[in-house]
C-alpha positions in Angstrom: -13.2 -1.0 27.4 -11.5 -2.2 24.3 -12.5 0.2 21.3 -9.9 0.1 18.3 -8.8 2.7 15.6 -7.9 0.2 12.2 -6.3 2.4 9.9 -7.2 0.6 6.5 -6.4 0.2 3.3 -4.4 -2.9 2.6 -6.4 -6.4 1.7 -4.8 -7.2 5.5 -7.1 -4.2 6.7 -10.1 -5.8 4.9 -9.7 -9.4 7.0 -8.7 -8.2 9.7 -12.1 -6.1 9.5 -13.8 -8.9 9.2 -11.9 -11.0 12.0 -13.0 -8.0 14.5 -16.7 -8.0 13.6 -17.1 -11.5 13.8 -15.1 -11.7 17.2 -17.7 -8.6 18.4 -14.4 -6.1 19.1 -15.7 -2.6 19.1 -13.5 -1.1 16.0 -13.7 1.8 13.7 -12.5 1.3 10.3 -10.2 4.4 8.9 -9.7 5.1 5.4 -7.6 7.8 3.8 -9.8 8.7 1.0 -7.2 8.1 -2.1 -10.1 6.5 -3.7 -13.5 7.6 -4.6 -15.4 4.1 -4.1 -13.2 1.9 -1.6 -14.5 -1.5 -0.3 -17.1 -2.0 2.2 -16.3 -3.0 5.2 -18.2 -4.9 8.4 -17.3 -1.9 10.8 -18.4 1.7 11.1 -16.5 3.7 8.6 -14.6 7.0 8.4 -12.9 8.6 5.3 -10.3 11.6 5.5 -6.8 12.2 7.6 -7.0 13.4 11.0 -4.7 16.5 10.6 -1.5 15.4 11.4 -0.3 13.7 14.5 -1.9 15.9 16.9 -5.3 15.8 15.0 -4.8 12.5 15.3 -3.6 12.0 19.3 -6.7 14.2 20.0 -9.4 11.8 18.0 -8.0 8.8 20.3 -8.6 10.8 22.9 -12.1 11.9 21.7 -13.3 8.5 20.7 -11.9 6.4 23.5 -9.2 4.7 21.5 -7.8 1.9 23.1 -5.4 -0.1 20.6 -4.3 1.3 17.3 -3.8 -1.2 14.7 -1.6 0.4 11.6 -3.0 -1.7 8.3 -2.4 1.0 6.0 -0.5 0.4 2.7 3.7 -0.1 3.1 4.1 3.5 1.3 1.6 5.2 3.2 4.2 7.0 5.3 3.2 9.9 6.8 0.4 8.1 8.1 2.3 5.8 9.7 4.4 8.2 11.2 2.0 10.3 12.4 0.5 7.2 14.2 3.8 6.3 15.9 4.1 10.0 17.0 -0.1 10.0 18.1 0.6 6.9 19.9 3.3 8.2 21.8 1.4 10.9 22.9 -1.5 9.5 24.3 0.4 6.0 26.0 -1.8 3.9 23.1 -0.6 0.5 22.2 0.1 0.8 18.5 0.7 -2.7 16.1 1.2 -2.5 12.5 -0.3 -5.4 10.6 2.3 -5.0 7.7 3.0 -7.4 4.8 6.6 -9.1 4.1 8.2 -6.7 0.7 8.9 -8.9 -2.2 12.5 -10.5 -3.1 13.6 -11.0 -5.8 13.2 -14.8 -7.5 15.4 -16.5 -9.6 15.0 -15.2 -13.4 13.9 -11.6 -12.3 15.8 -8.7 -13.5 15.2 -5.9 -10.6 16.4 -2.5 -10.8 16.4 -1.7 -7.1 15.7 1.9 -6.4 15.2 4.1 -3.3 12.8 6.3 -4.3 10.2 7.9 -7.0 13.2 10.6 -8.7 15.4 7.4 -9.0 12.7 5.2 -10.6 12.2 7.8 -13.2 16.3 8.2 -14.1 16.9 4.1 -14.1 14.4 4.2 -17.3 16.4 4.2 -20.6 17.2 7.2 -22.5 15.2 6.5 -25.5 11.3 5.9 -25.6 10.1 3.2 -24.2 6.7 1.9 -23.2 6.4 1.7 -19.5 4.1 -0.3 -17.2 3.8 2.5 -14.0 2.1 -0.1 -11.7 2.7 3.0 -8.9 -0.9 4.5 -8.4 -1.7 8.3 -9.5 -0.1 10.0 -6.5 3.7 10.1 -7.1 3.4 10.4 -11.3 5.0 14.2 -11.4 8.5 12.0 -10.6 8.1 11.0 -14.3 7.8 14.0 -16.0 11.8 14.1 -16.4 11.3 11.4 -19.1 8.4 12.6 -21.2 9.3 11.1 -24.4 8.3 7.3 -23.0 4.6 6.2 -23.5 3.4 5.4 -19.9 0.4 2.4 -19.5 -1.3 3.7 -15.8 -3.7 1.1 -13.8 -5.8 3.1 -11.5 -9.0 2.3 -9.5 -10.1 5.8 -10.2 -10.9 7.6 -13.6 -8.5 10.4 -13.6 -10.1 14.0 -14.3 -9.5 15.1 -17.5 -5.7 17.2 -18.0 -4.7 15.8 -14.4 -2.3 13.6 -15.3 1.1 14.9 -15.3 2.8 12.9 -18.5 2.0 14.0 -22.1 2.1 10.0 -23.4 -0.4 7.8 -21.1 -2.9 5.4 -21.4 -5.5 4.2 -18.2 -6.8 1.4 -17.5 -8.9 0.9 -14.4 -8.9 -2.2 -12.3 -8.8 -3.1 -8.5 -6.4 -6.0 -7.9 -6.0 -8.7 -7.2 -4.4 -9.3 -10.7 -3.4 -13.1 -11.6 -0.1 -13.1 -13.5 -2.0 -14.6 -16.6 -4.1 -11.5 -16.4 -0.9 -9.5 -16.5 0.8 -10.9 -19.2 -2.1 -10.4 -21.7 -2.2 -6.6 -20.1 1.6 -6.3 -21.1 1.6 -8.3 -24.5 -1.7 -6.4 -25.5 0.5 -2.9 -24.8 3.6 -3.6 -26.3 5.2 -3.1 -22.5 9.0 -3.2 -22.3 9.4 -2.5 -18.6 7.5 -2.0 -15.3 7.7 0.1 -12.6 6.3 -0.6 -9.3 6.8 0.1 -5.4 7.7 -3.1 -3.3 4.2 -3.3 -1.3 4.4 -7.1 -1.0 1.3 -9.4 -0.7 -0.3 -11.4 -3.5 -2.7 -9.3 -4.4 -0.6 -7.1 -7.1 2.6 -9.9 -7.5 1.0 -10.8 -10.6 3.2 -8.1 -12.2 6.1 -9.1 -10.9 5.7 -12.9 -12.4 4.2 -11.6 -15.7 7.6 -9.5 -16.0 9.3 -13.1 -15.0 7.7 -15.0 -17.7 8.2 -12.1 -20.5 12.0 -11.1 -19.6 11.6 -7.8 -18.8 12.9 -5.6 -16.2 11.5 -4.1 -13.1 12.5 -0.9 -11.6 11.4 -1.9 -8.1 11.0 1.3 -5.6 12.1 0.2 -2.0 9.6 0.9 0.8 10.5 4.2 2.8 11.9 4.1 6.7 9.6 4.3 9.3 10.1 4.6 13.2 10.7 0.9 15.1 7.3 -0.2 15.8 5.8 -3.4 16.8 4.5 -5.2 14.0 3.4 -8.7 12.6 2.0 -10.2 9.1 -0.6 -12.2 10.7 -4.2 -11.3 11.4 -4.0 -13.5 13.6 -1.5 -12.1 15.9 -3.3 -8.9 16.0 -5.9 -10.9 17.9 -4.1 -12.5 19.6 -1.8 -8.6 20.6 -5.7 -7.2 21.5 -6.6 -10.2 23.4 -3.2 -11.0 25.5 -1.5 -7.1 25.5 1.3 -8.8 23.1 2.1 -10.8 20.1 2.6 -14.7 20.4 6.2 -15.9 21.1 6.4 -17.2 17.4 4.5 -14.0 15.6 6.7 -10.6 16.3 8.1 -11.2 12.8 5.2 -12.4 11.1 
């Protein structure tokens, strides 16, 4: 009996949520709890990690898992390591549902960077103001260049004295974000340059062509390595993976 484990997350998790219900799949939906309030969804919910790979081989075991379908965000690594390893454990199929990273177009000036540390040391040596378009998690990285003003989008309010940079400002929003929407947020703030993580997808691009259309540079954070795993962009595919036992002959890439 077909009962899948969606690990969510991504706008991709949200239709593909959607795609299951109305196709009458059993699914659970699995979110990791980064944000107090996140989206509805069509299927029966969970919120939380599973402790780790084996916490998580043993809940496929426990509730009958039969496909594992990795939706979770591109930087969400351990998760999707953990998978891979809980996967292999237990002899369940695993797919990731993963959206193509962004290149860069003509008239972009990127600053290509592996990692969080490296972000943080490609920013200039005087103050700047800085568009951190990277979420709340990986902010510490930062605090080696405290004199720059920092502008922060986050779903969630931050609690008071959590945040980890002495010059910030918040702003709260849930994508997607047009790139006029962007361009007023950087004008209004006086933004010289933008960090982000390559996630891809349209939903958060926006920032990417406002930086276009105003000059300025990105410092663009790669996406870290994972372990080989089947994987498409299409919801589609995933249906089709479920329905046939693989992807269609023109959908392993995407």
């Amino acid at each position: 009996m077909m009962h899948v484990l969606l690990l969510g997350g991504t706008s991709g998790a949200s239709a593909l949520a959607q795609r299951l219900h109305a196709s009458g799949i059993a699914a659970l939906f699995s979110y990791a709890g980064a944000t107090r309030a996140p989206l509805a969804q069509p299927l029966p919910t969970r919120c939380g990690g599973f402790g780790g790979p084996e916490g998580l081989a043993q809940f496929i075991r426990a509730q009958g898992i039969s496909h594992v379908v990795d939706a979770t965000h591109p930087f969400a690594a351990q998760m999707s390591r953990n998978a891979c390893a809980a996967c292999a454990a237990t002899g369940t199929p695993l797919l990731a549902l993963e959206r193509a990273p962004w290149r860069p177009q003509p008239g972009d000036a990127w600053i290509e960077v592996p990692d969080m540390a490296a972000a943080a040391q490609a920013l200039p040596a005087a103050a700047a103001r800085v568009f951190l378009a990277i979420g709340r998690k990986q902010l510490a990285a930062f605090a080696a260049k405290p004199q720059h003003f920092y502008l922060l989008r986050l779903v969630d309010a931050p609690q008071p004295g959590s945040l980890p940079l002495p010059h910030t400002q918040v702003v709260l929003g849930r994508g997607p974000f047009s790139a006029e929407q962007d361009v007023q947020l950087l004008r209004a703030h006086g933004i010289g340059w933008v960090v982000a993580k390559n996630a891809g997808g349209d939903a958060t691009r926006g920032k990417l062509d406002a930086a276009r259309a105003l000059g300025l540079p990105v410092v663009m954070v790669q996406r870290p390595a994972l372990p080989e795993r089947a994987r498409t962009e299409r919801v589609e595919a995933v249906l089709h993976w479920l329905a046939h036992g693989a992807l269609p002959a023109t959908g392993a890439g995407g």
